[in-house]
C-alpha positions as CSV (number, residue, x, y, z in Angstrom):
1,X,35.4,-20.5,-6.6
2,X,33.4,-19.0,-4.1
3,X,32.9,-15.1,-3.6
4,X,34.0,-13.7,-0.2
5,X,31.2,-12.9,1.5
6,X,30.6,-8.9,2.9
7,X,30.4,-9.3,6.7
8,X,31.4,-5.7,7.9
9,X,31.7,-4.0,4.9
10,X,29.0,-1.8,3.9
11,X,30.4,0.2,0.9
12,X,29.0,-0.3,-2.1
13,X,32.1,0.3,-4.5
14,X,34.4,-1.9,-2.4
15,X,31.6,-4.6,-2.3
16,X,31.7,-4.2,-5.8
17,X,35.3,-3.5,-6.9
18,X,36.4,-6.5,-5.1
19,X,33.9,-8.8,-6.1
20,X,32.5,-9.8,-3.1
21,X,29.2,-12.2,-2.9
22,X,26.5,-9.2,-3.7
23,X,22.8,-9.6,-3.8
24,X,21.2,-7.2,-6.3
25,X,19.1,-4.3,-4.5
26,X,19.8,-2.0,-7.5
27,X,16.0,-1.2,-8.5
28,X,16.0,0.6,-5.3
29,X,17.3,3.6,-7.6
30,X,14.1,2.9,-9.9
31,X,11.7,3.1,-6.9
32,X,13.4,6.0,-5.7
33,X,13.4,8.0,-9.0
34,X,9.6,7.2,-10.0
35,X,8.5,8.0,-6.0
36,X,9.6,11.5,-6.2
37,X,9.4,12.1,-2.9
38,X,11.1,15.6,-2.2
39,X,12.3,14.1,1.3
40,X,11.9,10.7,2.6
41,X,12.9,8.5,5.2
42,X,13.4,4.7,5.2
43,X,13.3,3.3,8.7
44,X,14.9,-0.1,9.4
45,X,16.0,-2.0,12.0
46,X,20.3,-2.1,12.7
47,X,22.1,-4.5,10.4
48,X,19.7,-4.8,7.3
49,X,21.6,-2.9,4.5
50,X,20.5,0.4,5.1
51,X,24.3,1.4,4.6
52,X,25.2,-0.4,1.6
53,X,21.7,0.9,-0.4
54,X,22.7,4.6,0.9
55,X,26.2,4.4,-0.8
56,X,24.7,2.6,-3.7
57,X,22.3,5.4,-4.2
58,X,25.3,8.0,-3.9
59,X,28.0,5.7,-6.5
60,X,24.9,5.8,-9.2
61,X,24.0,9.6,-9.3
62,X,27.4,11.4,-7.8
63,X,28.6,13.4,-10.7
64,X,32.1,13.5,-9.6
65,X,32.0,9.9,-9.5
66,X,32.7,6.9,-13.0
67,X,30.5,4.2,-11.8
68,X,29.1,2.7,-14.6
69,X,32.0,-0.7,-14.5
70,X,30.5,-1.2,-10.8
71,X,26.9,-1.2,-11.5
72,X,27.5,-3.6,-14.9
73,X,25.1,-6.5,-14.8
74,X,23.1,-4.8,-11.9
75,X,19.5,-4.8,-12.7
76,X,19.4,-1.7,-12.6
77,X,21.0,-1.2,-16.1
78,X,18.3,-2.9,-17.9
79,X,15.7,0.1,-16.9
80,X,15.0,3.0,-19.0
81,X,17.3,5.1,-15.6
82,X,20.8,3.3,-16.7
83,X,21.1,6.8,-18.3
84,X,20.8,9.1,-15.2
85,X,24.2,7.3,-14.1
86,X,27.0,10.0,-12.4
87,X,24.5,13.0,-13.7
88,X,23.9,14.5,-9.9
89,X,25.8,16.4,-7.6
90,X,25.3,14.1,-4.4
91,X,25.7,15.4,-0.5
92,X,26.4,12.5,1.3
93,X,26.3,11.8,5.5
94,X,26.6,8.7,7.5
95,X,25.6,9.7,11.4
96,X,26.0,6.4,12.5
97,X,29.1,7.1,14.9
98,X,28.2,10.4,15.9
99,X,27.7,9.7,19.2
100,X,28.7,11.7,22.4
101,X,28.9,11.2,26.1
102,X,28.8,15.4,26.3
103,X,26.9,17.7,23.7
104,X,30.8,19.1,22.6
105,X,31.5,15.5,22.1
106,X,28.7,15.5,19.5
107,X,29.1,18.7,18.2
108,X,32.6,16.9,17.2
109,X,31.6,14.4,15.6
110,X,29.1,16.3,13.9
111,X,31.2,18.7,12.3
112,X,33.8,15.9,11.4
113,X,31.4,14.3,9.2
114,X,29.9,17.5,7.8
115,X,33.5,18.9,7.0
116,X,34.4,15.6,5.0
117,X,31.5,16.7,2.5
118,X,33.0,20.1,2.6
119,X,36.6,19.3,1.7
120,X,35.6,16.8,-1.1
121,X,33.8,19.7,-2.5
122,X,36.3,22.6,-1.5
123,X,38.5,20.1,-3.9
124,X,36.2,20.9,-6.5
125,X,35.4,24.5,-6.3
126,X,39.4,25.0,-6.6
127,X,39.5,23.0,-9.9
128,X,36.5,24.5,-11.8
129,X,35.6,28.7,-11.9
130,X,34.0,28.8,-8.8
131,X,33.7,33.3,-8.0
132,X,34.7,33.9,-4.0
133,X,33.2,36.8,-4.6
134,X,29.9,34.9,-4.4
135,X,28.5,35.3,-1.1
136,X,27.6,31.7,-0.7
137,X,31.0,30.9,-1.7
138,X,32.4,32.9,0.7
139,X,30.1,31.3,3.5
140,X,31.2,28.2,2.2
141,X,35.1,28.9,3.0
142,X,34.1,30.4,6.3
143,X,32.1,27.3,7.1
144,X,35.2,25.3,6.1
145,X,37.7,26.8,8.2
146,X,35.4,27.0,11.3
147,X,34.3,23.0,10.6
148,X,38.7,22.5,10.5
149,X,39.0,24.0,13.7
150,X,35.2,23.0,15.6
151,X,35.3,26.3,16.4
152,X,31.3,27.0,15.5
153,X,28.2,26.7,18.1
154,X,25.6,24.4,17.7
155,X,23.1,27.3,16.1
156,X,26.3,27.9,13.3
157,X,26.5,24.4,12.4
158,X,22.4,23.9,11.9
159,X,22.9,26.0,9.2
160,X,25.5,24.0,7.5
161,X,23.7,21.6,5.5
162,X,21.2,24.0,3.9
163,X,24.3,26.3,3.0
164,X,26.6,23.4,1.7
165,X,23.2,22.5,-0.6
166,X,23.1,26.2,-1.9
167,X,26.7,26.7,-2.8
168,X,26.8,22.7,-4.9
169,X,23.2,23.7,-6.6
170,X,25.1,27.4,-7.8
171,X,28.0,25.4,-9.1
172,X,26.5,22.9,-10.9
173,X,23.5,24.5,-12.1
174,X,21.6,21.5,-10.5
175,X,20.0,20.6,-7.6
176,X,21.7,17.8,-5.5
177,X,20.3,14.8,-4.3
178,X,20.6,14.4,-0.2
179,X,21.3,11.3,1.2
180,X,21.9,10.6,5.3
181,X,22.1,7.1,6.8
182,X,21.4,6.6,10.6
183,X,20.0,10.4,10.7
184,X,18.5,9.3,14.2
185,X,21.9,8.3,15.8
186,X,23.0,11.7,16.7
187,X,19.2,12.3,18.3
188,X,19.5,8.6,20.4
189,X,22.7,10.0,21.7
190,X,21.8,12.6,23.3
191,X,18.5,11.1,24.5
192,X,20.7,8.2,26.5
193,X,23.6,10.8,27.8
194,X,20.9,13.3,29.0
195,X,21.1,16.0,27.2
196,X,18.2,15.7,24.5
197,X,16.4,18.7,25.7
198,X,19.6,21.2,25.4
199,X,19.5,20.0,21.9
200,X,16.1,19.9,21.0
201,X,16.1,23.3,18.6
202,X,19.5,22.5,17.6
203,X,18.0,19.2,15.7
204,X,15.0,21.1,14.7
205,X,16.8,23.4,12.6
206,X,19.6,21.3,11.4
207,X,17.0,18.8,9.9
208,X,14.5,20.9,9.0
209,X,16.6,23.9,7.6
210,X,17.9,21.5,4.9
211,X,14.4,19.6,4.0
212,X,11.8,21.6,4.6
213,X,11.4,23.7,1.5
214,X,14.7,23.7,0.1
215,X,14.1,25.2,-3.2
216,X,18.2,23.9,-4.4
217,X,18.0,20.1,-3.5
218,X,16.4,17.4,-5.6
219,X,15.5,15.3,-4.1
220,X,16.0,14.3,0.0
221,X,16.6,10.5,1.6
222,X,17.4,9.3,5.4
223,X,17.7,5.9,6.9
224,X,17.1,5.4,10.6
225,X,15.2,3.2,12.7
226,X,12.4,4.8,14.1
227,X,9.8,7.5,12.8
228,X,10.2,11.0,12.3
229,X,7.7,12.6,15.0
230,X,5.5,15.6,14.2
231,X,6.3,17.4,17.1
232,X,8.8,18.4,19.3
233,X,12.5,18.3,17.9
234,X,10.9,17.6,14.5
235,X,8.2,19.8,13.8
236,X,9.8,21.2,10.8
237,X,9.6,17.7,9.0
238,X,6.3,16.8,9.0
239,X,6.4,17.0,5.3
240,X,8.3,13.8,4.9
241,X,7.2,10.7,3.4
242,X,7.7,7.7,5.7
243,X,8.4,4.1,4.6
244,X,8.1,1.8,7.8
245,X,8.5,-1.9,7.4
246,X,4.6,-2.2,7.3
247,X,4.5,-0.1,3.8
248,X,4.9,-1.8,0.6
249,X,7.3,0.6,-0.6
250,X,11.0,-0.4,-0.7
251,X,9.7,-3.5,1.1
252,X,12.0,-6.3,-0.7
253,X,15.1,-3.7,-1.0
254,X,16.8,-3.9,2.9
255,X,17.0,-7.4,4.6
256,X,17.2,-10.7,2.1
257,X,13.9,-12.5,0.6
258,X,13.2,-15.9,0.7
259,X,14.1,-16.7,-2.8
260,X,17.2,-14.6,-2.1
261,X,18.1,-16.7,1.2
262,X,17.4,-20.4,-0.8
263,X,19.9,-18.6,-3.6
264,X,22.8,-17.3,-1.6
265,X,22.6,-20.5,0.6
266,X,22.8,-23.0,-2.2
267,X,25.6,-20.8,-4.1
268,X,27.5,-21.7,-0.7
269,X,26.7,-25.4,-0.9
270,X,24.0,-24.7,1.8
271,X,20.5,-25.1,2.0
272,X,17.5,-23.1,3.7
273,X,17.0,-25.7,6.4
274,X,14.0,-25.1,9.2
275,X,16.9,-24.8,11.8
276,X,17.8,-21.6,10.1
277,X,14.1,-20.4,9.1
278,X,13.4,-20.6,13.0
279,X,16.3,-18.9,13.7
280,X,16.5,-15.9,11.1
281,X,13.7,-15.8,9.3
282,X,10.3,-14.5,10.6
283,X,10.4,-10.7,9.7
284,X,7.7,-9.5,7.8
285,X,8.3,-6.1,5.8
286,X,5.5,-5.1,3.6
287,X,4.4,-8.6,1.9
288,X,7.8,-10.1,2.4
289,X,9.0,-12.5,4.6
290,X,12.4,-11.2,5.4
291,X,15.8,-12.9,6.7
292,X,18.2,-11.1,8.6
293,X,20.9,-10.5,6.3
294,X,24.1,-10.1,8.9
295,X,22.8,-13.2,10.9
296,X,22.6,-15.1,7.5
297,X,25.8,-14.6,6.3
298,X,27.8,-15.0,9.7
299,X,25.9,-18.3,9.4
300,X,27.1,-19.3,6.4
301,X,31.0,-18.1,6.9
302,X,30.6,-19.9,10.8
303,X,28.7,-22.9,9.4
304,X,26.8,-23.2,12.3
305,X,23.8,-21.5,14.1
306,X,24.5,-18.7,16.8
307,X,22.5,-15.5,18.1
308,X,24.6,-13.2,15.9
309,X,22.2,-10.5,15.7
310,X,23.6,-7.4,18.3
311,X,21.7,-4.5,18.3
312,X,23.7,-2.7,20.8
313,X,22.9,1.0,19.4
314,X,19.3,0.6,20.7
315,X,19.7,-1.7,23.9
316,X,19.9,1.4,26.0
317,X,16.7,2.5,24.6
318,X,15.0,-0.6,24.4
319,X,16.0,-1.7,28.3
320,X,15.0,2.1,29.8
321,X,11.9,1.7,27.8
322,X,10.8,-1.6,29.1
323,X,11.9,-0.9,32.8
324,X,9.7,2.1,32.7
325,X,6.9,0.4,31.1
326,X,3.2,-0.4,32.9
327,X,1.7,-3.6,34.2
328,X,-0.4,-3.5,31.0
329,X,2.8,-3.7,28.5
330,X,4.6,-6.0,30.9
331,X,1.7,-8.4,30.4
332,X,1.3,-8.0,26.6
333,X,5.4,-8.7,26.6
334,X,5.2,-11.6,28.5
335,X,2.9,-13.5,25.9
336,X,5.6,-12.3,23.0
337,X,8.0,-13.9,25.3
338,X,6.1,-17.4,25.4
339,X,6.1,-17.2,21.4
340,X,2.1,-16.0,21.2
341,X,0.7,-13.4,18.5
342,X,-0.5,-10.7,20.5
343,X,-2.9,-7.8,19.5
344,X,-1.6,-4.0,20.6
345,X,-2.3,-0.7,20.0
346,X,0.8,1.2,18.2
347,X,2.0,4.7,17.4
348,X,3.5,4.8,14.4
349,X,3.4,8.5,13.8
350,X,5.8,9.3,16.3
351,X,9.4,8.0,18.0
352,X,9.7,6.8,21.4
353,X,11.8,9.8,22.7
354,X,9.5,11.9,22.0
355,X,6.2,10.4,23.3
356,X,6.6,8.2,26.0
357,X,3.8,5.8,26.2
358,X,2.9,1.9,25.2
359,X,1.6,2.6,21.7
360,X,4.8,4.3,20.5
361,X,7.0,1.9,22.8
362,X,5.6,-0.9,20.6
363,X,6.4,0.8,17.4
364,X,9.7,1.5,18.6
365,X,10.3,-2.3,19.1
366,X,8.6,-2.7,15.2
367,X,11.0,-0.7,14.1
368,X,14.3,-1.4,16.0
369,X,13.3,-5.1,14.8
370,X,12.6,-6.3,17.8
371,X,8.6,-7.7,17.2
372,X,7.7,-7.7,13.2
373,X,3.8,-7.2,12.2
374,X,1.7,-10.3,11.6
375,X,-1.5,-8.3,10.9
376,X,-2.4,-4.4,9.9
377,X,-5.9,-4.0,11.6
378,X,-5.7,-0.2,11.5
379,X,-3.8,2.3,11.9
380,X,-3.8,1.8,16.1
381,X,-3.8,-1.6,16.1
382,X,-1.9,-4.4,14.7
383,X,-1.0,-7.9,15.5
384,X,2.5,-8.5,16.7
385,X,5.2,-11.2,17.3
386,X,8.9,-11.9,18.2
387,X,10.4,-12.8,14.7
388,X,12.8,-15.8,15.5
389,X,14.5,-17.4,18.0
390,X,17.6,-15.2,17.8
391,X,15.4,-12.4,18.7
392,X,13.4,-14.3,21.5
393,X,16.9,-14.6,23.4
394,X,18.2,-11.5,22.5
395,X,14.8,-10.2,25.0
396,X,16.1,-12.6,27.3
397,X,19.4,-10.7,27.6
398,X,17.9,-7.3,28.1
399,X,14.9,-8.7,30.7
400,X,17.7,-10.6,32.7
C-alpha cells in the first residue's frame, strides 16, 4: 500500500506520525552540529523543504519534546548525534505569514507568532521553580501580557527575542538553539506595501539584538530566500555564515536528488521520464542536480505534467524588479528566455531591497529559483540559466 504523499504539509512530526511518503533529510542535524556556525542562514527558493527541515531540526533537539519514535529509522540515528536527541531548549519562529498591508498589520502578526513561543514557555515556567523575583523573569511576564494585548511599539518588541533567549538560557542552565524559517518575509512585506524605510531600525535590532553576540543562545539558524546584506537594515548581521545554493554546504538537504526523484517515482509505479526531467529538473545546488520537490509530488498525485510551481511570495518583487530593470538586463533576460546560458555579473553579498542594481537583481532571481548557476567563474560572475520548462513559463506570466 502506498504512503500518502505530503503535499501541503510541512511539519515534521505530522509527516512522521502519520506515516506519510518521507524522504530522509535527517543528516541535516549532523551538518548542522559539526558546522558550528553561531548563526547561519540557509537561503532557498519558495517550496523546497525549507519548512519541514526547520521543524525537523526543532522535533530532534527541543527538550520539552519525546521524539525519539519519530526519528526511528532516520539516518540520522546511526551517527554518533542520536544521543543529543530532546537535550536543548529550542526557540522556534515561522515568519512566513507575517505579512502586512500597514506596519500595525505587521506589528500583528509579529507579536502573534513571538507570543506563541512565549506561552509554550510561560507553560513551563509555571510547572518548574522559576523565581518572579528574577528580573528577566519579570520582563518575561511583562512581555507576555503586552504580546496578549499588542499593546508594545515596534522598538519594545525588537527586544523580544533576545529577552525570551535570556530568561529559557537561566531556566535551563543551557543555551538554546534559535531557529526561524522565512526570516525575510516580514522584510519583503514591507518593502512591497511601502513602508520598508519606517522599519528599517526596527529590523536592525530585532535581528541583530538576538544574533549578534548573544552570549545565552547556542547556536542560531534562518531560512529565507535571499542573502543577508551587510548594510542598511542588516548591518548588525554581518557575522553570519551564508549557505546560498552555489555552496556545497547543505547542498543535497532542501529540494530532491536525482537518485531521490528515480526512488520516490518508482515506489509510485512511476519512472523518471525526460518529459519530467525537462520539466522539474534542471536546478543545480552545490554539485547537485536538484528537482523541485512540490512540482514532483503534485506530479505524481495528478499523474500528469502541469506548471505547478507558484511562487507568488516573490512575484511582486521579481515583476517591480524586472520593469525597473536597464536595456542591458533586458537583453541578457531575453537570451534566458530563448533557453541560452548566459554569462552575468552577480551580487551575491547583498539582497535586492537593499541595492538596487543588475548584479544583485540576478542573484535575487538565483535565489528566488528563478535562473540556477551552470558555472562559478568568480565571485562577480557566473554562468546562468532558466532551470526547466515550468520555470521558462512561469517568466512568461510575469513578462506578459
Amino acid at each position: 500500500m502506498q504512503k500518502a504523499l505530503p503535499i501541503g504539509n510541512d511539519q515534521f512530526r505530522i509527516v512522521r506520525e502519520k506515516d506519510y511518503y518521507y524522504i530522509d533529510k535527517t543528516l541535516l542535524i549532523k551538518e548542522f552540529l559539526e558546522l558550528r556556525d553561531t548563526a547561519s542562514l540557509i537561503t532557498r527558493p519558495r517550496r523546497f523543504g525549507k519548512t519541514l527541515n526547520m521543524t525537523m531540526l526543532r522535533e530532534f533537539f527541543d527538550i520539552t519534546r519525546d521524539s525519539r519514535e519519530i526519528f526511528k529509522g532516520l539516518a540520522i540515528m546511526d551517527t554518533k548525534y542520536a544521543s543529543l536527541i530532546n537535550t536543548k531548549p529550542v526557540i522556534y519562529f515561522s515568519f512566513k505569514d507575517c505579512s502586512g498591508k500597514t506596519q500595525d498589520e505587521l506589528k500583528v502578526r509579529l507579536s502573534k507568532e513571538i507570543l506563541k513561543e512565549y506561552q509554550r514557555y510561560a507553560v513551563i515556567f509555571e510547572s518548574g521553580s522559576q523565581d518572579k523575583r528574577d528580573v528577566y523573569v519579570r520582563i518575561f511576564y511583562n512581555n507576555l501580557e503586552k504580546l496578549i494585548s499588542c499593546s508594545m511599539s515596534f522598538a519594545e518588541l525588537s527586544a523580544y527575542v533576545e529577552e525570551l533567549i535570556r530568561v529559557v538560557h537561566d531556566h535551563y542552565g543551557a543555551a538554546p538553539i534559535l531557529l526561524i524559517d522565512e526570516y525575510d518575509q516580514p522584510v519583503l512585506s514591507s518593502y512591497e506595501n511601502g513602508y520598508r524605510k519606517e522599519l528599517g531600525d526596527f529590523f536592525s535590532s530585532f535581528y541583530g539584538s538576538a544574533l549578534k553576540g548573544n552570549e545565552y543562545m547556542d547556536q542560531a539558524l534562518l531560512t529565507g530566500i535571499q542573502r543577508v546584506a551587510k548594510e542598511s537594515i542588516f548591518s548588525k548581521l554581518n557575522n553570519i555564515s551564508i549557505y546560498t545554493v552555489i555552496d556545497e554546504c547543505y547542498s543535497d538537504k532542501f529540494g530532491i536528488t536525482k537518485r531521490e526523484a528515480e526512488k520516490l517515482l518508482c515506489d509510485f509505479g512511476m519512472e523518471l521520464s525526460a518529459v519530467v526531467k525537462e520539466k522539474y529538473d534542471g536546478y543545480r545546488f552545490g554539485r547537485y542536480d536538484i528537482y523541485n520537490p512540490w512540482s514532483l509530488l503534485c506530479y505524481i498525485r495528478k499523474g500528469r505534467t502541469e506548471n505547478f510551481w507558484v511562487n507568488t511570495s516573490t512575484n511582486y518583487l521579481v515583476k517591480e524588479a524586472v520593469k525597473k530593470a536597464d536595456e542591458r538586463f533586458r537583453r541578457e533576460f531575453d537570451e534566458l528566455i530563448e533557453k541560452k546560458t548566459v554569462r552575468v555579473g552577480i551580487n551575491l553579498e547583498t539582497s535586492f531591497i537593499e541595492l538596487q542594481d543588475n548584479y544583485s537583481l540576478w542573484g535575487l532571481l538565483v535565489n528566488a529559483g528563478y535562473v540556477t548557476v551552470e558555472d562559478v567563474e568568480d565571485e562577480s560572475f557566473m554562468k546562468v540559466r532558466i532551470p526547466n520548462e515550468e520555470v521558462c513559463a512561469e517568466f512568461r506570466k510575469i513578462l506578459a
